[in-house]
Backbone as numpy.savetxt, mean C-alpha at the origin, in Angstrom:
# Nx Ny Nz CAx CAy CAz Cx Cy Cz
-38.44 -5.53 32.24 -37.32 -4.69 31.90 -36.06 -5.52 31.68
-36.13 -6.53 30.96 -35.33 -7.37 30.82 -33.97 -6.84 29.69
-34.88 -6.32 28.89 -33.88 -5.56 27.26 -33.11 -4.31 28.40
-32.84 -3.99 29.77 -31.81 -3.20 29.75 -30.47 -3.40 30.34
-29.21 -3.20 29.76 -28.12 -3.46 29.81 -27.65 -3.45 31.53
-27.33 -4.51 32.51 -27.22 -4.19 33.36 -25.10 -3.60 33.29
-25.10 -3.11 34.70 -23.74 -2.62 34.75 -22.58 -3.38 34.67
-23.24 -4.96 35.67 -21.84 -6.16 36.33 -21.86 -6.74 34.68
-22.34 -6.30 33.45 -22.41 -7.55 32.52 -21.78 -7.13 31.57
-20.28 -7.29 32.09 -19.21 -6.64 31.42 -18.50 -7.46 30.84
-18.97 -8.87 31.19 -18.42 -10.38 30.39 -18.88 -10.92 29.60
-19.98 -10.07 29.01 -20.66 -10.77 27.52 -19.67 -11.05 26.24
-20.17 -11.81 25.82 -19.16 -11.72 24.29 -19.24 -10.57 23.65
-20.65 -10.20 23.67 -20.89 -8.83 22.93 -19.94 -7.74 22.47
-19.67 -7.53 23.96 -18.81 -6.57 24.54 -17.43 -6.88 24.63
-16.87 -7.92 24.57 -16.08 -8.00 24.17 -14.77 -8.32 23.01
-16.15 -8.28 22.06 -15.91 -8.25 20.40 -15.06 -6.78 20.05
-14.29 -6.42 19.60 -14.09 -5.31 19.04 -14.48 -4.68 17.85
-15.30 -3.63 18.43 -16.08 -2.94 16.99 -15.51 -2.77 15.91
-14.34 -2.94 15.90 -13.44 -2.64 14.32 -13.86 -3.80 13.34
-13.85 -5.07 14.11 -14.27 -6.18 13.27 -15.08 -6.40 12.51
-16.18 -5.82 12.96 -17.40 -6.62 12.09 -17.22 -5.27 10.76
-16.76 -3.98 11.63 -17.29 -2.96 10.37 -16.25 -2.56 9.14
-14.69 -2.99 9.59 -13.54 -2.89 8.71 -14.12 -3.14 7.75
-14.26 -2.78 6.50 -14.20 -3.51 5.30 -13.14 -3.08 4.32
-12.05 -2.09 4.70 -11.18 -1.98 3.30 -9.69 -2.48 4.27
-8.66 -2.75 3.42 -7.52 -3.38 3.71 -6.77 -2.61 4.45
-6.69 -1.23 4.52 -5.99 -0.89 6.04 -6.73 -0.78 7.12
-7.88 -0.88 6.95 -9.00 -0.97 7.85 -8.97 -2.40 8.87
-9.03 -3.25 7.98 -8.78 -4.91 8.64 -7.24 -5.04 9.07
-6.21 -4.95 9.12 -4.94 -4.99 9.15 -4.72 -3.97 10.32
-3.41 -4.90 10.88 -3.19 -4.82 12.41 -1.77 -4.44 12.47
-1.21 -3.64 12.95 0.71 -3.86 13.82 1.50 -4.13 12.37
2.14 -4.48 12.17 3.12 -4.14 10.88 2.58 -4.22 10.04
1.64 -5.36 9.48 0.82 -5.48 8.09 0.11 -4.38 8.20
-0.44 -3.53 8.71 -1.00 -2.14 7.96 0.22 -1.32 8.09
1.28 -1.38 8.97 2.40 -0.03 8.71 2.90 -0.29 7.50
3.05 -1.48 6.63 3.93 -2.13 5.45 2.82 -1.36 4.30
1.24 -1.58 4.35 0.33 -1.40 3.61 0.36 0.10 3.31
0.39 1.14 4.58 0.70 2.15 4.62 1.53 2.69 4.26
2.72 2.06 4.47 4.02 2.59 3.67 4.15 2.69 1.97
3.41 1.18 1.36 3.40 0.65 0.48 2.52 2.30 -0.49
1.22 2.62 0.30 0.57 3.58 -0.23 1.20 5.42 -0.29
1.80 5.55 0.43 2.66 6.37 0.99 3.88 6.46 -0.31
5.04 5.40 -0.61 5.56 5.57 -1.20 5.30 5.88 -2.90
4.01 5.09 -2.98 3.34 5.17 -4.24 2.82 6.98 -4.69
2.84 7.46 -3.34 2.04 9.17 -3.40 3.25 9.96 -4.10
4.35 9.48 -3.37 5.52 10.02 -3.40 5.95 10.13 -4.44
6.06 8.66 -5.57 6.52 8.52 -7.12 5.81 9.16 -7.63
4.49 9.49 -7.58 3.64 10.09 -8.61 3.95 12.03 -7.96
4.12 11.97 -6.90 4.88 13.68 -6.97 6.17 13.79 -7.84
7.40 12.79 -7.32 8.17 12.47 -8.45 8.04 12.83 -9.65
7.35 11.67 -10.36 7.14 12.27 -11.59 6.21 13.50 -12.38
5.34 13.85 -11.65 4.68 15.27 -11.51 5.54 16.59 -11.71
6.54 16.37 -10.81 7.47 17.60 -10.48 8.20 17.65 -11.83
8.58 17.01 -12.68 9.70 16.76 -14.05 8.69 17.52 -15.33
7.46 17.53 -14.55 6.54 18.35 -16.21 6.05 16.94 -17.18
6.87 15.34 -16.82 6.84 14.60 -17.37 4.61 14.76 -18.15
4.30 14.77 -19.26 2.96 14.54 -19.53 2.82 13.02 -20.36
2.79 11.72 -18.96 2.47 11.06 -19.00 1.34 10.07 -18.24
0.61 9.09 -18.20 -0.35 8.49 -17.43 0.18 8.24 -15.85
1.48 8.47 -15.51 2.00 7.92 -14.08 1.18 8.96 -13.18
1.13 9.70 -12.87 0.54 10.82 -11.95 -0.53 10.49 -11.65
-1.43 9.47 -12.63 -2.51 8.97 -12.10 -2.53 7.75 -11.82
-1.93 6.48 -12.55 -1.78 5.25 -12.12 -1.32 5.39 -10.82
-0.09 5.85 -10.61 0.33 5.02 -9.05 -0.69 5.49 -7.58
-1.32 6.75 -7.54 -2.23 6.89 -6.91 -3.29 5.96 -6.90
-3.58 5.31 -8.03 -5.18 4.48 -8.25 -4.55 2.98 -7.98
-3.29 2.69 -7.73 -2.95 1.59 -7.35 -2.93 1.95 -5.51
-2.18 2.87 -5.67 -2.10 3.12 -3.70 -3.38 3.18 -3.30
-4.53 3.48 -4.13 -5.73 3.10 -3.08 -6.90 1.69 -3.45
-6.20 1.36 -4.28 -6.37 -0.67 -4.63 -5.98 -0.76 -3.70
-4.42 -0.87 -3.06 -4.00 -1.34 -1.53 -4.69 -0.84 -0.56
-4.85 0.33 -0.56 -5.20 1.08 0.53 -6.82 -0.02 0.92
-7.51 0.12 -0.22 -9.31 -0.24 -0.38 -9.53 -1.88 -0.39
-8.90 -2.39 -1.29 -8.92 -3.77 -1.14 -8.78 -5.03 -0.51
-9.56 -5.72 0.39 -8.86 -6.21 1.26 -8.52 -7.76 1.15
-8.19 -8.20 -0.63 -7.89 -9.16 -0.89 -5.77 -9.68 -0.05
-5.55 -10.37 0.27 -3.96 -10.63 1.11 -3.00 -10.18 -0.18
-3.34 -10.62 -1.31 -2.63 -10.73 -1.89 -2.38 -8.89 -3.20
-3.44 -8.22 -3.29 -3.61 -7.15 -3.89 -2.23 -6.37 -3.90
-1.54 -6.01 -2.67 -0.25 -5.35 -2.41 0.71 -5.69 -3.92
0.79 -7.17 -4.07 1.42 -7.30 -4.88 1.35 -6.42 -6.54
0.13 -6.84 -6.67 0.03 -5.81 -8.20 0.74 -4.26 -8.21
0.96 -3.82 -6.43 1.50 -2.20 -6.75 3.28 -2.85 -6.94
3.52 -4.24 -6.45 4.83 -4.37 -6.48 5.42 -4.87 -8.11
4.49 -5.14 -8.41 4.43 -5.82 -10.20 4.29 -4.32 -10.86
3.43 -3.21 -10.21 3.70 -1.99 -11.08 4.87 -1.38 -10.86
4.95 -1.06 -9.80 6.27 -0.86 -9.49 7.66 -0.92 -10.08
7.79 -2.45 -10.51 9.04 -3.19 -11.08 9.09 -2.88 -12.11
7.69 -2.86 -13.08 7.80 -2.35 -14.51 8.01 -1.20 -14.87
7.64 -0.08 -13.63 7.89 0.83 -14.20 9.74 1.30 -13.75
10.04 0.35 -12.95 11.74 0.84 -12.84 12.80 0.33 -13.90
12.13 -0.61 -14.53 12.55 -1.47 -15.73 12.33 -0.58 -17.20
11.06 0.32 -17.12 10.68 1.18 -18.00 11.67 2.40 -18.36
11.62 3.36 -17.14 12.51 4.00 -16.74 14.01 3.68 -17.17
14.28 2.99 -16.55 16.45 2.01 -16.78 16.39 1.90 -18.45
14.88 1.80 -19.17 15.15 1.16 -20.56 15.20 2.43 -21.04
14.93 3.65 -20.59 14.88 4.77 -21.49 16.22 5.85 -21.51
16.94 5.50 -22.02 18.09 6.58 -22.26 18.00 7.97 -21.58
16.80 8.78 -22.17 16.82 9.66 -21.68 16.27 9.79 -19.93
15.68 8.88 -19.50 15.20 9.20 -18.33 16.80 8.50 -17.44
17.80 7.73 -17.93 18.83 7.53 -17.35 19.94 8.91 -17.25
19.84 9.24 -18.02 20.72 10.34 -18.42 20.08 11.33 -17.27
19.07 11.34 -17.21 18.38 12.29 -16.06 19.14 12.08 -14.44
18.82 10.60 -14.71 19.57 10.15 -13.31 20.86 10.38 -13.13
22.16 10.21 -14.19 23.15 10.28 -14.14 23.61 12.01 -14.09
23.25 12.63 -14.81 23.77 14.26 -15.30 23.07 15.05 -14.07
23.69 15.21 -12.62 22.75 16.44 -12.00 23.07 17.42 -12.21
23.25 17.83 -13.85 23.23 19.14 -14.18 21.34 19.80 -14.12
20.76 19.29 -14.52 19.53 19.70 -14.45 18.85 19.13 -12.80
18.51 20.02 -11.72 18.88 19.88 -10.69 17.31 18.38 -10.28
16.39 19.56 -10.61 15.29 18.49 -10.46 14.81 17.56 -11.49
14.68 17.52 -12.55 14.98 15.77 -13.11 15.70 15.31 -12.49
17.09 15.45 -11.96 18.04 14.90 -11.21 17.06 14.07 -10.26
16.79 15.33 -9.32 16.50 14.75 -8.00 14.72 14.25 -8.13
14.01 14.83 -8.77 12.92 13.72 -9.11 12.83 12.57 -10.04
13.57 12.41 -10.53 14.38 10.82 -11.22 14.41 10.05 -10.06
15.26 10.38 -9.09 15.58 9.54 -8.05 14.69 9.19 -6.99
14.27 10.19 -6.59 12.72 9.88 -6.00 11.76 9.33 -6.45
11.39 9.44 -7.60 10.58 8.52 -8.17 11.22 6.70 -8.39
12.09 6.77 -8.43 13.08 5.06 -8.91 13.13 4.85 -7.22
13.36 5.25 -5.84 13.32 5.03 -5.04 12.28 5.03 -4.06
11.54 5.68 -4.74 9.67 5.47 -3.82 9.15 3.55 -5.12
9.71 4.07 -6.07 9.16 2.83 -6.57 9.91 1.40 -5.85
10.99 1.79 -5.52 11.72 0.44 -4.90 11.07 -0.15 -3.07
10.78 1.09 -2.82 10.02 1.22 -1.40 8.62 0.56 -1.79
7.74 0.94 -2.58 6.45 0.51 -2.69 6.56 -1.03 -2.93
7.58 -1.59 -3.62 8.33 -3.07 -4.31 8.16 -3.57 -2.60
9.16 -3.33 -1.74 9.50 -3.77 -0.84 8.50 -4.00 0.43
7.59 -3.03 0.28 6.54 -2.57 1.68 5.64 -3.70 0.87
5.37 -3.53 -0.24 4.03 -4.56 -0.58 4.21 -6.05 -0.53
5.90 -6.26 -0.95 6.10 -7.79 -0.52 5.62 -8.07 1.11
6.09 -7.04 1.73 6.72 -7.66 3.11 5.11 -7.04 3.57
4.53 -6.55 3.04 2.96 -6.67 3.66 2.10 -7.99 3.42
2.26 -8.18 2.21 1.70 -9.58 2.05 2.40 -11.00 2.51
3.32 -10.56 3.09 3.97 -11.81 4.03 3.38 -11.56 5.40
3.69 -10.20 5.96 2.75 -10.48 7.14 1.54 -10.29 7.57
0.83 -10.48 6.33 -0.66 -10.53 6.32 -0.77 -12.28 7.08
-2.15 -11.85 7.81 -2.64 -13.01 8.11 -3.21 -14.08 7.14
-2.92 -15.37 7.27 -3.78 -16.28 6.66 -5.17 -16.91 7.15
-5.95 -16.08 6.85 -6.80 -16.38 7.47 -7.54 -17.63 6.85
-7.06 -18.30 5.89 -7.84 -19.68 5.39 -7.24 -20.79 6.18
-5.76 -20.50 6.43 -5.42 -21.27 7.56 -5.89 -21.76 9.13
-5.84 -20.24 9.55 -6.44 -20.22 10.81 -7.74 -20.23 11.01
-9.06 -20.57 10.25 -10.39 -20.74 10.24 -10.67 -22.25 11.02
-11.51 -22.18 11.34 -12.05 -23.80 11.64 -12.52 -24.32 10.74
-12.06 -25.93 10.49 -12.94 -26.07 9.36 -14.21 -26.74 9.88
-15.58 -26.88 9.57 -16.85 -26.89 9.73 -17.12 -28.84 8.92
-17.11 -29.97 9.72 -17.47 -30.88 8.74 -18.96 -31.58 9.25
């Protein structure tokens, strides 16, 4: 009866592995203490722009891009992935600023919600910019901290 788990053998490595490890496999899944609150945020603000621009009637592709980027971050657990929502992000606030009429939206709160979903959308995009940098800074390096094997 050797295969049964005695009680005192509470100092195995086994057991003291944490099950999250081996089975995490998507990027908020692996990610710990601020690097998933940043990742989270990062996905979070991205939900937000695409209500943003949802709410305006706008009938363009955003309503679905920034969701399918928030769950690239969310799913992917490459260090560096965050960034592409911060590269979408930028273009699309650059897109936006280039279009007359979507400025005029921002400026005139005569029309109450373009107003105020203009701004929500240009400010969830500046949040998603910011959470995805500062997630991929405090992501671990884990090529660093490996042993190397010679």
């Amino acid at each position: 009866m050797a295969a049964r788990m005695r009680h005192h053998d509470h100092g195995s490595a086994s057991l003291r592995a944490s099950p999250r490890r081996g089975t995490a496999r998507t990027a908020i899944g692996r990610a710990q203490g601020r690097h998933r609150t940043f990742l989270i945020a990062t996905c979070a603000a991205l939900v937000v722009a695409a209500l943003g621009d949802e709410a305006t009637g706008y009938d363009g592709p955003g309503p679905f891009i920034y969701p399918a980027f928030a769950v690239a971050v969310a799913l992917v657990p490459w260090r560096f992935t965050p960034l592409f929502a911060a590269a979408m992000s930028v273009v699309f606030i650059f897109g936006g600023l280039a279009s007359a009429t979507f400025v005029h939206g921002l400026t005139s709160p005569g029309q109450v919600l373009d107003f105020t979903a203009g701004w929500v959308q240009m400010l969830s995009f500046v949040a998603a910019a910011v959470f995805a940098v500062a997630s991929v800074v405090r992501a671990r390096r884990t090529t660093s901290t490996r042993p190397t094997h010679s």
